[in-house]
LODRENNU-20632 format. One record per residue (C-alpha): residue in three letters; x, z, y. Coordinates in steps of 0.1 Angstrom, whole numbers, plus 2048, in hexadecimal, padded with zeros to 3 digits. Example, Ala and Ser with C-alpha at 12.3 -4.5 7.8 and 13.67 -1.06 7.14 Angstrom:
2
ala87B84E7D3
ser8898477F5
This chain:
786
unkCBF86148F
unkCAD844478
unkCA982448A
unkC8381B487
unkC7F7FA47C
unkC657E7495
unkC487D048B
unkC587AF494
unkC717B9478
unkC5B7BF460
unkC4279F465
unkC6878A46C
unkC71794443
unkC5178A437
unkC52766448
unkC79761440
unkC6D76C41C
unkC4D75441A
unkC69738426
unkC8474040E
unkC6C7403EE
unkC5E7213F7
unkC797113FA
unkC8871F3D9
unkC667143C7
unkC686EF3DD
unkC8A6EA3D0
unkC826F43AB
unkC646D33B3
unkC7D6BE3C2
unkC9A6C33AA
unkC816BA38E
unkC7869A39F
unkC9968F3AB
unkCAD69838B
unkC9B6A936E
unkC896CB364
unkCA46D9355
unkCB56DD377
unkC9B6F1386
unkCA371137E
unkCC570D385
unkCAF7143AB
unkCAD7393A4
unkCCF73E398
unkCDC72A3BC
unkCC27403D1
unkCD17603C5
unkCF37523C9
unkCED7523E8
unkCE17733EB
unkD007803DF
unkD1776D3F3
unkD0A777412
unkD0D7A2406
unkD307993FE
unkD3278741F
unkD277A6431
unkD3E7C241D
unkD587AF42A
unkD537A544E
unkD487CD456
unkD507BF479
unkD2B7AF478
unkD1B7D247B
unkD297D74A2
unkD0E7BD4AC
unkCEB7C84B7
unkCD87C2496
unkCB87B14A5
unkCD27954B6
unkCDE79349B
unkCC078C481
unkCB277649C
unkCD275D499
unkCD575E476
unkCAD752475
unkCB073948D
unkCCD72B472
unkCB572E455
unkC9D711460
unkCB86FB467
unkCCE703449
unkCAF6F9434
unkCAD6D8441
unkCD46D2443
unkCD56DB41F
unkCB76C2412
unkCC86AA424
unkCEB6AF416
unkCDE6AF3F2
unkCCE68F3FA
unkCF0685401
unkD036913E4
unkD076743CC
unkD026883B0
unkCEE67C391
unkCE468A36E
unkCE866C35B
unkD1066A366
unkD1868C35F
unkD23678336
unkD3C664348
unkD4567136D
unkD5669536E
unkD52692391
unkD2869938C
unkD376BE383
unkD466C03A1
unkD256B43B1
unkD136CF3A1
unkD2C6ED3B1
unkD256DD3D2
unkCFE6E03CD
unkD027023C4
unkD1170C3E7
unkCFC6F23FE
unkCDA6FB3ED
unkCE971C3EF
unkCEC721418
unkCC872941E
unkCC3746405
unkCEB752414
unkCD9753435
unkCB8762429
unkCD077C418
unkCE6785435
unkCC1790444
unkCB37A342B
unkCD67B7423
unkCDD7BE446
unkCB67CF446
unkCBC7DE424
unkCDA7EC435
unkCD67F4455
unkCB280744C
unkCB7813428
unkCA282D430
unkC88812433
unkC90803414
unkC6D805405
unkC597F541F
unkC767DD423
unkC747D1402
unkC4D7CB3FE
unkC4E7B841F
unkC697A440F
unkC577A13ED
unkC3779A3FB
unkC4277E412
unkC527713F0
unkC3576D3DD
unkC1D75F3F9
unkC3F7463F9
unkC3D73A3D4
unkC187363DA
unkC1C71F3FC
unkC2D6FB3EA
unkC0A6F83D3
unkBF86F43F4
unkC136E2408
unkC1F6C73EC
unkBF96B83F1
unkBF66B9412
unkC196B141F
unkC2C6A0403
unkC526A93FA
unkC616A341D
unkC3F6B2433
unkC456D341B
unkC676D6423
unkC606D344A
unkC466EC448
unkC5C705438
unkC77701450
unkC5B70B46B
unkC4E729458
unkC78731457
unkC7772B480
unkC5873F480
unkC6C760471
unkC8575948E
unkC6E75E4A8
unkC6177D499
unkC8578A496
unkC8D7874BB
unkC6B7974C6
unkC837B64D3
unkC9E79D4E6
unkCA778A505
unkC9F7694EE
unkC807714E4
unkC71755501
unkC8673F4F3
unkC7D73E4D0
unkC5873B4DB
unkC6271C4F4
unkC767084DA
unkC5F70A4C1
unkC4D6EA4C9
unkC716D64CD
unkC7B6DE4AC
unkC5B6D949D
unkC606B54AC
unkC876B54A3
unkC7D6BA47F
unkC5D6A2478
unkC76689484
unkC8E68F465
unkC7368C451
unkC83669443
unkCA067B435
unkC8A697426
unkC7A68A40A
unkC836883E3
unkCA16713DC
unkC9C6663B6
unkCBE6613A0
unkCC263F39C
unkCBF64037A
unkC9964B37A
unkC7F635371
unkC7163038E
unkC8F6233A0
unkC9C60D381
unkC735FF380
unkC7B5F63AC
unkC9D5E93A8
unkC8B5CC399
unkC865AD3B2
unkC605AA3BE
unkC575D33B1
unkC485EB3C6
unkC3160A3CE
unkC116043C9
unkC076283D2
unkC1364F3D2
unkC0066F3CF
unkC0C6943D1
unkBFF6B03C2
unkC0B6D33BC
unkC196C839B
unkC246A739F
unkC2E6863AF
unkC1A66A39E
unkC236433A9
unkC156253A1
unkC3060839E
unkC2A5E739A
unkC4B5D238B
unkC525B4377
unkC685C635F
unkC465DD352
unkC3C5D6330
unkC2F5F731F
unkC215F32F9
unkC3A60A2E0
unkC3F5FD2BE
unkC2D5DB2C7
unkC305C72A3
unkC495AA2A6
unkC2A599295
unkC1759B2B7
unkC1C5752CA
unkC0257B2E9
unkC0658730A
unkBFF5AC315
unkBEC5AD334
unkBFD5B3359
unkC085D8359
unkC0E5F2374
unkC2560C370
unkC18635371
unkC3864537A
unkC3466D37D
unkC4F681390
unkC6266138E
unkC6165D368
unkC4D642355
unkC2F652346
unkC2263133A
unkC0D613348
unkBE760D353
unkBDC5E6345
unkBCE5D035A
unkBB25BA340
unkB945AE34C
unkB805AA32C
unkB885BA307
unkB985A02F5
unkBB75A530E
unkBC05C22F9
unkBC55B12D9
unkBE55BD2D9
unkBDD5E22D1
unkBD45D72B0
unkBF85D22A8
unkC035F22B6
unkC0F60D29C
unkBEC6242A8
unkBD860729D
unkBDE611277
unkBC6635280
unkBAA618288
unkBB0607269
unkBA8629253
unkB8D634264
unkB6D624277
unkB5D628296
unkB6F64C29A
unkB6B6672B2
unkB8F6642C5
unkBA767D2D9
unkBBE6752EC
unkBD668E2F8
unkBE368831C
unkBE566732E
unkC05651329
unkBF2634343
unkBD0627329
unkBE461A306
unkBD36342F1
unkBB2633302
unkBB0608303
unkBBE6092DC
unkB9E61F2D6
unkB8560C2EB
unkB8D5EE2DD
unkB8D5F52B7
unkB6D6052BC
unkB6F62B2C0
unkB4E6372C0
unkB5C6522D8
unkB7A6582EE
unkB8467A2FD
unkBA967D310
unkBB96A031E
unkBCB69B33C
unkBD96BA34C
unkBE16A636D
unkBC569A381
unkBDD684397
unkBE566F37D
unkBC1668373
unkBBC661398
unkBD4645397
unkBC8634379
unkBA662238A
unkB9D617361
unkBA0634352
unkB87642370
unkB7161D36A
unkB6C626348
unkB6364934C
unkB4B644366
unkB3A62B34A
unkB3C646332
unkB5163331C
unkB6564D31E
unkB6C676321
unkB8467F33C
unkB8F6A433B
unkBA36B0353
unkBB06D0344
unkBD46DC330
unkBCF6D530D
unkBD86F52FB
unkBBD704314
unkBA26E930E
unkBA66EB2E8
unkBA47122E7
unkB8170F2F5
unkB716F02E8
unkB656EE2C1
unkB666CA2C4
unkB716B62A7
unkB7E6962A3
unkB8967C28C
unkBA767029F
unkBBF6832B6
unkBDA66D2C8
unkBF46822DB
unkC026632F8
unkC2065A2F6
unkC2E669316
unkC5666B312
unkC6F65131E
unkC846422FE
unkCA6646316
unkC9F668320
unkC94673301
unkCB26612F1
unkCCA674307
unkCB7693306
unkCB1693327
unkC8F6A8321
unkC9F6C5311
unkC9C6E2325
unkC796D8328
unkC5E6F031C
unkC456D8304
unkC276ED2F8
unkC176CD2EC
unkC306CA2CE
unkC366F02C1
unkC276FA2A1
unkC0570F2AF
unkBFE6F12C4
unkBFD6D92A1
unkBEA6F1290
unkBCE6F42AB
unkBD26CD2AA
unkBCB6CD288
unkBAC6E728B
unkBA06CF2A3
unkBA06B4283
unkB7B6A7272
unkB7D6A624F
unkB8D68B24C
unkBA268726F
unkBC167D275
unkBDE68C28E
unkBF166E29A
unkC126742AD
unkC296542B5
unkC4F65E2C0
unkC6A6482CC
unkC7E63D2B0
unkCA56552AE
unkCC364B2A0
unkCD0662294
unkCAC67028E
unkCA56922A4
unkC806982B7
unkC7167A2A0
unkC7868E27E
unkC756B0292
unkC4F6A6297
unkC4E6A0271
unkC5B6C326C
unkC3D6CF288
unkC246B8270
unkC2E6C824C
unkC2E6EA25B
unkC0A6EB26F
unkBFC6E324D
unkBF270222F
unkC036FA211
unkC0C6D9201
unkC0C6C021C
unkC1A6A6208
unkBFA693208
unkBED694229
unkC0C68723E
unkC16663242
unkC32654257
unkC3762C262
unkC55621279
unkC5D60028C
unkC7E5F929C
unkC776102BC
unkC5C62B2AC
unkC50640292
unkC2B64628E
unkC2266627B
unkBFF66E26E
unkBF2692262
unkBD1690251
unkBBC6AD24C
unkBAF6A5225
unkBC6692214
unkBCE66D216
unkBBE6541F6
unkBCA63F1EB
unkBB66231F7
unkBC362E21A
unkBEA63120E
unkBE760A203
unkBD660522B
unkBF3610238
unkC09604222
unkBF85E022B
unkBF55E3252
unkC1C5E9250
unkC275C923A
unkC0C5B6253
unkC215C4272
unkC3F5C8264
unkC435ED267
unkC5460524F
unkC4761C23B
unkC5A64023F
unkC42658228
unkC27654216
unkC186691F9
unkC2765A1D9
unkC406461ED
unkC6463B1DE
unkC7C62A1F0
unkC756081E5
unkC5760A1FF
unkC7360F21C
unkC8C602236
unkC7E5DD230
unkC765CD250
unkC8B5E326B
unkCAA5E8256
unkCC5606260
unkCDF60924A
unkCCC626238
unkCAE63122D
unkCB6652248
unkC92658252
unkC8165622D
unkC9D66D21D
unkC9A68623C
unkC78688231
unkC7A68B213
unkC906A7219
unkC786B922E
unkC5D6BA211
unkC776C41FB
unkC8C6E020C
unkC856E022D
unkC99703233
unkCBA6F0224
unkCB66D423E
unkCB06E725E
unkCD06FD253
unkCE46DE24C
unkCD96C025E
unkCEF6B9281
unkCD26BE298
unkCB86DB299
unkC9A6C728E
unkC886EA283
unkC5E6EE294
unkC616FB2B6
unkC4771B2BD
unkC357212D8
unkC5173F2E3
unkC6B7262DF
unkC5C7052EE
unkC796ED2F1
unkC706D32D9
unkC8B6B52E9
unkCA66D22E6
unkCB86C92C4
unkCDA6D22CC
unkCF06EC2B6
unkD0E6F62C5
unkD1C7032A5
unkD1B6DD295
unkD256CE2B7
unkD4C6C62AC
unkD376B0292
unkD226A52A7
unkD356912C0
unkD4C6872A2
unkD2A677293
unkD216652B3
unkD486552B5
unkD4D6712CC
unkD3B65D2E8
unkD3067330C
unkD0A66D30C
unkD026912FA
unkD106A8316
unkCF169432A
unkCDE6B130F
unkCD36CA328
unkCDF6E5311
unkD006D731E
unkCFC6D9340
unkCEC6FA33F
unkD08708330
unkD1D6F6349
unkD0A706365
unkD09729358
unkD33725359
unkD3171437A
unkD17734384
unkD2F74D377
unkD4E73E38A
unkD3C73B3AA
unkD2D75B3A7
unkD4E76B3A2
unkD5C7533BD
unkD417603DC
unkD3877C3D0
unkD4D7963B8
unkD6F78C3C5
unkD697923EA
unkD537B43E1
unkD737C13CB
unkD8B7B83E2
unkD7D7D83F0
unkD8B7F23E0
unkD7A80E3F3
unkD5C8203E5
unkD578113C5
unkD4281B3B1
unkD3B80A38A
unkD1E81B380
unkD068103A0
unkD1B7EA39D
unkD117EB377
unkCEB7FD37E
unkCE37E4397
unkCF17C7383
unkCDE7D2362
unkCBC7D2376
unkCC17AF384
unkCC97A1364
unkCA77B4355
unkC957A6372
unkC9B78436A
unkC9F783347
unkC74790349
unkC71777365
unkC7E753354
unkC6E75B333
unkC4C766346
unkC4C744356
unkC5272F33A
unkC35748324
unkC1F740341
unkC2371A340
unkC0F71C31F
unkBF1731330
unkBF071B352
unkBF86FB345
unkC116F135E
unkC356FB367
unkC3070038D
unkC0D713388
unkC2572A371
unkC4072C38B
unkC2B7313A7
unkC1674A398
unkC2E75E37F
unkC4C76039F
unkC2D76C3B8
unkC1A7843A3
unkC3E79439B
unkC4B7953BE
unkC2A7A23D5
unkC277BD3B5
unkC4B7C73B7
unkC477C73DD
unkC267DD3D7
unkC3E7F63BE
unkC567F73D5
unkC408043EE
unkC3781D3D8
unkC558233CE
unkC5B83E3EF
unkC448573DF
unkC5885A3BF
unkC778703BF
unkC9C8613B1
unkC9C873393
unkC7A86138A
unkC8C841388
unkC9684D361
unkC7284B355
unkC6882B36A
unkC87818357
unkC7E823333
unkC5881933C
unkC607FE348
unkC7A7F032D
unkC5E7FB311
unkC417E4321
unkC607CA321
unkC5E7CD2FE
unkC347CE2FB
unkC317AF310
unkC3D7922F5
unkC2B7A22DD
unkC087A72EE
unkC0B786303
unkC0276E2ED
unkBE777B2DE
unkBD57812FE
unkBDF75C309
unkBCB7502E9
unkBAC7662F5
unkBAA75B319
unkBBA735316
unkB98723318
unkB8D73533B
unkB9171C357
unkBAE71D368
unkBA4732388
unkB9C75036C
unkBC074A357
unkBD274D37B
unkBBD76D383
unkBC3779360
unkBE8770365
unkBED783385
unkBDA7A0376
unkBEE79C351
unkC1179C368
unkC0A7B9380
unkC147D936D
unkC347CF362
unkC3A7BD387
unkC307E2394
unkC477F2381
unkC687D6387
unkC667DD3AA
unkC708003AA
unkC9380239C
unkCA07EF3BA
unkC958023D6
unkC998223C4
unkCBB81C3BD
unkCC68133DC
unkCB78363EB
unkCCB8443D2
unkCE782E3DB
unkCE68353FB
unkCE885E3F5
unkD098573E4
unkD1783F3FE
unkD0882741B
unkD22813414
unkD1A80B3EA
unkCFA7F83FA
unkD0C7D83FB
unkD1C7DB3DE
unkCFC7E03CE
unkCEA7C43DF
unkD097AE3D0
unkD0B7BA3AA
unkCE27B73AC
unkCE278F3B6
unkD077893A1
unkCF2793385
unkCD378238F
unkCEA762396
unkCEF760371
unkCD376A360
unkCBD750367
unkCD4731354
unkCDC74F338
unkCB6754335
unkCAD73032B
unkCCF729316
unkCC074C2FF
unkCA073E300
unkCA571D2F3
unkCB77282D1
unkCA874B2CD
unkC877482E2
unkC7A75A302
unkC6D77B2ED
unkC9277E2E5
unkC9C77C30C
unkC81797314
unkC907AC2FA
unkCB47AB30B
unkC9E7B132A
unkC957D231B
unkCB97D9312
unkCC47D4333
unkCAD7EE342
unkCB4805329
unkCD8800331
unkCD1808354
unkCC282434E
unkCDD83433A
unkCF682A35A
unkCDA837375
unkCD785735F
unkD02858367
unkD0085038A
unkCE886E38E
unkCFC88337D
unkD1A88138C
unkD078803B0
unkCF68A13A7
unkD138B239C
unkD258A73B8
């Protein structure tokens, strides 16, 4: 007789599933903080990690199954809430850094060990939801939607808790939600009391860790080099669902890139805007215009010089250079995008000036505000937002940039008045990667010849690239050429230039930059084929404009740089590493105890089941990163994209009962053909609907990802019925191949995607369910004949 799964069951998955997935999405936020972006996803591939560990864990210890099931869910979720506070504390703990990883092999070491303590929770979580999945298979499609459900309310809860609570308040409040699930598990048992009783003693137990909760920045951030000096502090901290923004005030804060050497005054007292820990720039403190004289010998001061009174955009907030540079040269109007409202709210001049009307604030992504506005204007500024270390070491590589990909110029330069200009300043490489890469972007958002219409300046520390939308006169040329022998900067390109105009006043050995140029108006095809680093324009499906790496050149490469450590900080690198250190651990906890069995195998369901996790991600990671582009921010796109997957794959599932086995054939060719349609379809529908507010673009999103989420959430639970006809036992082995797989694919997803871009991921994601189905059409096969 079936064992009837009771209600306390059911409501204890979705609350164990609304904890795990917010803490997967929390540690995505924290990991970005602490570290850097590129370690966030390595999140997803840890979660499933342990997911599979804990069904190997239980096809070995069969011994578990003697207990009474209910006991035995209600200890494992009592260990849940305190495993997720053991493990943020332990990771606090670990002295591992990014920055290191060039010079100490230990930091690889590090990473294993974050793998398994980050890991513990979702092991825990997954000894649950197996022992359900297995103990009531024949409940497998409620089961699942409870579970997918409660996931997707999960990704939804840290946007609402990161506000209100901060890092270490969301943490607690998960670990409550976790506690919560434990009472509902031992509704049935002689504990039950209990769990109601100690509620309020380890609601107290845990507000008083909160100290050793919170965010613990690498010592090489900004923020905690800007505090190590004597007499700096916090001024001031604000959380949103999207970021950490600080306020630091310290002696050693001087913010004005590319200053002339000519310039003998003081800047004015500075305060650092730090966001997520890193320096975004600095808000200046002058009490009257003729404080900013300095701006005039900033490389931006040349656009004021070629044109009067202008109508100026500035694109994103880097503290108020830009903006001040304008207001005090005159701009008869000055506009700024800002995507983050917290980091307008911290800058009390920026709001001054707006609430004069001396300025237009926008609060708004940018690709979304220009889509809908027919403005024009004569200057557009994008801020100077990256770091010169990080973006040295390439510390921003596996980030997404949808600023700096060639539709996003070319709407720039639709957004141009006759005669505007585009005016992009970069941090100064050497060798030369993202500063001639954005040269590449500016030759190829223009139509035809754009010899004329681009010119490029350098100091010691920058490079200042203009893109004019008629051509530039010559009267203008000899401007430019002027300002720079005023302010001693060098000239890289101008129309007509030779190289006597060159490499005069900030000497390198060579004339690199002007010949690279050069090159790029000449045969630009040649260059990206030959030159060390990929310095081709990034698109909008492949994003990662401070990723310049090429592994086939890299023997060359660290040759070139007297074979010195700093370019496995690249996060190419360290992807790489932690796909190998995935695959080993994965193999490690999960296939090698699963195989040591050597009853009941059965390759087709391992491979099936492995072929549909690796499908499910490989649409999940490149739905997040095409989403980033429509919301405008990564954790609106993580949120949204992870929960509009999971409750619709919970929602299939649950429809899944009504649908007989041999079904599951035409579900995985549908499904593996709208796989295909999506990348194709996507962003032209993202171009109609990307100036609607945002409330409408996360309503269109949920509504854009629910048929395919319908459909991904069907080949699980239908294989395991199927499964389970074969053999009750195989259900563990499924569970394990399923989360191997789903281990891996995440790291493997972003590595394809930043050399072959995220329609080229999708694509493999269509393979793999095609794949599955030719094994799912051989498992029922052999089962019906048989």
């Amino acid at each position: 007789m079936r064992e009837k799964l009771n209600k306390g069951i059911y409501f204890g998955i979705f609350l164990l599933s609304v904890a795990i997935l917010s803490l997967e999405i929390t540690f995505i936020r924290i990991f970005s903080i602490s570290q850097y972006y590129h370690f966030a996803f390595m999140i997803v591939s840890i979660a499933f990690l342990g997911y599979g560990a804990s069904g190997a864990f239980l096809s070995i210890y069969r011994g578990i199954w003697k207990f009474d099931i209910e006991n035995l869910l209600s200890f494992l979720s009592l260990l849940l809430p305190l495993s997720i506070i053991i493990s943020q504390i332990v990771i606090n703990l670990i002295p591992f850094d990014t920055y290191k990883i060039a010079w100490d092999k230990t930091q690889f070491f590090y990473i294993g060990i974050y793998y398994v303590v980050l890991a513990l929770p979702f092991f825990i979580s997954g000894m649950c939801i197996a022992i359900i999945l297995k103990k009531f298979s024949h409940e497998i499609a409620r089961v699942y939607f409870f579970n997918l459900l409660g996931s997707g309310i999960g990704c939804l809860l840290p946007m609402v808790s990161f506000p209100l609570l901060g890092d270490s308040g969301t943490i607690i409040a998960i670990s409550i939600i976790a506690y919560a699930s434990f009472i509902s598990f031992s509704r049935n048992t002689g504990i039950f009391r209990f769990s109601i009783i100690s509620l309020i003693p380890f609601i107290l137990f845990v507000s008083l860790l909160n100290p050793f909760l919170g965010v613990k920045f690498s010592q090489y951030k900004d923020i905690n080099i800007a505090l190590s000096q004597k007499g700096s502090r916090i001024l001031r901290t604000e959380w949103n669902s999207i970021s950490r923004v600080d306020l630091v005030d310290s002696p050693l804060l001087r913010f004005a890139p590319g200053l002339s050497y000519k310039f003998r005054g003081e800047i004015p007292k500075q305060i650092g805007v730090m966001v997520d820990g890193n320096s975004l720039g600095a808000i200046t403190l002058y009490n009257s215009l003729d404080k900013l004289e300095f701006t005039t010998h900033l490389p931006q001061a040349i656009a004021y010089h070629l044109l009067k009174r202008p109508r100026v955009l500035v694109i994103g907030l880097n503290g108020d250079l830009e903006i001040l540079t304008a207001l005090y040269h005159g701009a008869e109007s000055i506009t700024f995008i800002e995507p983050n409202p917290a980091v307008v709210n911290s800058n009390e001049i920026i709001r001054n000036l707006s609430r004069e009307g001396k300025i237009t604030a926008r609060i708004d992504d940018v690709r979304s505000y220009l889509g809908k506005s027919g403005e024009r204007f004569d200057i557009i500024i994008i801020s100077q937002k990256d770091n010169l270390i990080h973006s040295s070491l390439g510390l921003y590589s596996m980030s997404e940039d949808y600023l700096f990909t060639r539709e996003a110029f070319r709407e720039y330069y639709e957004h141009l008045s006759d005669n505007g200009i585009l005016l992009i300043t970069k941090w100064l490489q050497n060798p030369p990667r993202e500063d001639i890469r954005t040269i590449s972007l500016a030759i190829d958002s223009i139509d035809g010849d754009a010899r004329d219409k681009i010119i490029v300046m350098r100091s010691y520390v920058t490079m200042t690239i203009m893109i004019k939308k008629n051509k530039f006169t010559e009267r203008e040329i000899r401007t430019v050429i002027n300002f720079c022998n005023e302010m001693l900067y060098d000239m890289v390109y101008f129309p007509g230039i030779n190289e006597s105009y060159v490499n005069i006043y900030n000497k390198f050995p060579e004339p690199l930059y002007y010949r690279l140029t050069q090159d790029l108006f000449e045969s630009r095809d040649e260059v990206y084929g030959n030159y060390l680093f990929d310095i081709s324009p990034t698109t909008d499906d492949r994003p990662f404009f401070h990723h310049y790496i090429k592994l086939d050149k890299i023997t060359h490469l660290y040759e070139s740089i007297g074979k010195k450590p700093e370019i496995f900080l690249q996060g190419g690198f360290l992807s790489f590493i932690i796909l190998i250190q995935a695959i080993i651990l994965s193999i490690i906890l999960i296939l090698l105890p699963v195989f040591s069995i050597k009853k009941g195998r059965n390759f087709n369901i391992i491979i099936y089941f492995s072929l549909i996790g690796i499908g499910f991600m490989f649409i999940e990671v490149p739905l997040i990163q095409k989403f980033i582009l429509f919301l405008g921010q990564p954790l609106y796109s993580v949120s949204i994209v992870i929960a509009s997957l999971l409750v619709f794959s919970g929602i299939g599932s649950y429809l899944s009962r009504k649908f007989k086995p041999n079904k599951l054939i035409h579900i995985l060719l549908i499904l593996s053909t709208m796989a295909i349609l999506y990348p194709l379809f996507l962003p032209r529908i993202f171009s109609s609907l990307l100036a609607l507010d945002i409330q409408l673009r996360i309503l269109s999103s949920i509504i854009l990802l629910a048929p395919i989420s319908l459909l991904m959430g069907i080949p699980f639970p239908l294989g395991i019925r199927i499964t389970k006809d074969i053999n009750n036992d195989l259900i563990m082995w499924a569970f394990c191949a399923n989360a191997c797989s789903s281990v891996i694919a995440p790291v493997l997803a972003v590595l394809i995607a930043m050399s072959h871009g995220f329609s080229s991921v999708i694509g493999l994601a269509s393979l793999s369910y095609i794949l599955s189905l030719v094994f799912m059409f051989r498992i029922i096969s052999h089962h019906s004949s048989s």
